[in-house]
N, C-alpha and C positions, 0 to 999 in steps of 0.2 A: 607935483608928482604924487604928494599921500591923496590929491584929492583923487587921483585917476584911479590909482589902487582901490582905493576906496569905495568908489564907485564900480570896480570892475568887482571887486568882495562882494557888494552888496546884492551885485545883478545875479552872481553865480549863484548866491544864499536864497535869492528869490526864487529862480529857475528850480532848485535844490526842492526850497518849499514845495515847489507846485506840482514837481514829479512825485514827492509824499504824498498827496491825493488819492484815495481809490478810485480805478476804472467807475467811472460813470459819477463820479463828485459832479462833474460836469460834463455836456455832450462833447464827443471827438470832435475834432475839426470835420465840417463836409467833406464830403468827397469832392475831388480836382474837374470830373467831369459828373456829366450828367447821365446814365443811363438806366435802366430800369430796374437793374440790378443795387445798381449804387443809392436809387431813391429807395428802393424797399431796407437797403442796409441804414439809411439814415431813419427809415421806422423805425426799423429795430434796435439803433441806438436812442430817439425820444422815448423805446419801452424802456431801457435799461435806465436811461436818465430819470424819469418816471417810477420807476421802483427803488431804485437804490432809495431816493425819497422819501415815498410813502414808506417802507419799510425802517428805515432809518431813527434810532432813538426807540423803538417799539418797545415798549414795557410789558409784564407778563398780564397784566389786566388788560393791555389795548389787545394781544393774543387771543385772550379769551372772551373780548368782546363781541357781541350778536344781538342785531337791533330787535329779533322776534324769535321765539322757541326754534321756527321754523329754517331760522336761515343758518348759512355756516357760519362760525368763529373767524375771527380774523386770521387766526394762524391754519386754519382748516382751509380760508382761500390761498394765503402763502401755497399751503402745499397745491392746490389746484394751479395755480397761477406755475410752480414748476412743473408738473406735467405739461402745461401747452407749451414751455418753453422747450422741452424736452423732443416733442414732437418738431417743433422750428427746428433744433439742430439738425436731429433726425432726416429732415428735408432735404435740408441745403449740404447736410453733407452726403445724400443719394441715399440717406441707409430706411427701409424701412423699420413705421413705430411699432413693437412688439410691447409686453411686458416690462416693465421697468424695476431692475433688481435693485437699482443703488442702496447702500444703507445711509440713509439718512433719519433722522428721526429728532434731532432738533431746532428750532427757528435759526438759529445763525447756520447750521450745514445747509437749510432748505433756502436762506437769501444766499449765502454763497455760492449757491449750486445753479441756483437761478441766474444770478449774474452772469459766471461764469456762460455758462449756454447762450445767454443774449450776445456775449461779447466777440464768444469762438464763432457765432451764427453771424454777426453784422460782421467779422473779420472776412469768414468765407466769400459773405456777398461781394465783398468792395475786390475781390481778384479779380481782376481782365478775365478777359472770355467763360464766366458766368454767365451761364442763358436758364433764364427761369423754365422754360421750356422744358426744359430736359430735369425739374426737380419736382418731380409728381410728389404730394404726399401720398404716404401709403402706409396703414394700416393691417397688421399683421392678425389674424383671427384663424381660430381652429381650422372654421371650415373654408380659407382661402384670405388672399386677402382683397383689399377694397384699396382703388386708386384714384385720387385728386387731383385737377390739376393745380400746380401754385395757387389760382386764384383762389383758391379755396383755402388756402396757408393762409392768408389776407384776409378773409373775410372770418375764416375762421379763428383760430386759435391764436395770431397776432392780435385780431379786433378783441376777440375775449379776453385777452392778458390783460390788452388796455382800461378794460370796463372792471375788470375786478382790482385792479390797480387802484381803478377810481372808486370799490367799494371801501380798499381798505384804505386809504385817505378819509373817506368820510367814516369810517368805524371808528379811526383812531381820532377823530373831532369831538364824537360823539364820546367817547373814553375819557374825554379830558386831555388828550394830547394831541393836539396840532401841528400840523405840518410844519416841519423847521423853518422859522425867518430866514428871508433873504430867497427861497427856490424861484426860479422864473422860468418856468415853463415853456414860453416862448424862445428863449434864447438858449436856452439850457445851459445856464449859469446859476451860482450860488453864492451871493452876496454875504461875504463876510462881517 
């Protein structure tokens, strides 16, 4: 009988452990089925998986690291990387991208802000009867505005997230700090 308890303690403490995690320690479970809405939400959870990482452990020298006069800081792509995010929720939840007032202005409100968006946006996708079709991106400007279909959400400003993801990974190598042991990209798992 101690050993069943025991064993039931142990499972609960584990499960316990594992909900302490931050959204995107590791990627969600798939989605149950397969549609186009559901694969676009699992991009945009390997974005989220994909940043929480590169971002993760960021020192105030990896922040202000920049391989040429000419390029941004790491923490200057932070902030670019949440603007495209910002535009993604914008999408998916129908609203068009205006001006963006948030106050933000330090590295952790700019990763927490960003996550957050990845998370509310791959949440949105995975509802039944989401039809990309119907999520133009759209651009709010003086003189009117300018409208996208989704594919452009893809190729756009999702694929951009991805590659400045992958600047600030290699910024933060080039800084002296490496991406934390254990990340596995493929599985979107994090070996402890």
């Amino acid at each position: 009988m101690k050993t069943i308890v025991f064993l039931v303690l142990t499972l609960i403490s584990v499960r316990l452990q594992a909900q302490d995690k931050p959204y995107y320690y590791e990627i969600p479970a798939e989605p149950e089925v397969y549609t186009a809405t559901t694969a676009v939400a699992r991009m945009v959870d390997g974005l989220g998986f994909r940043y929480f990482w590169a971002t993760e452990g960021l020192r105030a020298e990896d922040l202000q690291f920049k391989p040429s006069a000419e390029a941004r800081t790491s923490f200057e792509t932070v902030q670019h990387i949440y603007g495209l995010t910002y535009v993604l929720l914008n999408t998916v939840q129908g609203k068009p991208t205006g001006a963006n007032d948030a106050d933000l202005s330090t590295f952790e409100d700019y990763r927490n802000a960003t996550l957050e968006n990845i998370r509310q946006a791959s949440e949105i996708l995975k509802k039944p009867g989401t039809d990309l079709k119907d999520l133009p991106m759209v651009f709010q400007r003086a003189n009117g505005n300018r409208e996208y279909p989704f594919w452009n959400l893809i190729n756009g400003p999702i694929s951009d997230a991805l590659w400045h993801i992958g600047q600030v990974v290699t910024f933060r190598r080039s800084s002296g700090n490496p991406l934390p042991a254990g990340v596995n990209v493929l599985e979107g798992t994090k070996r402890d």
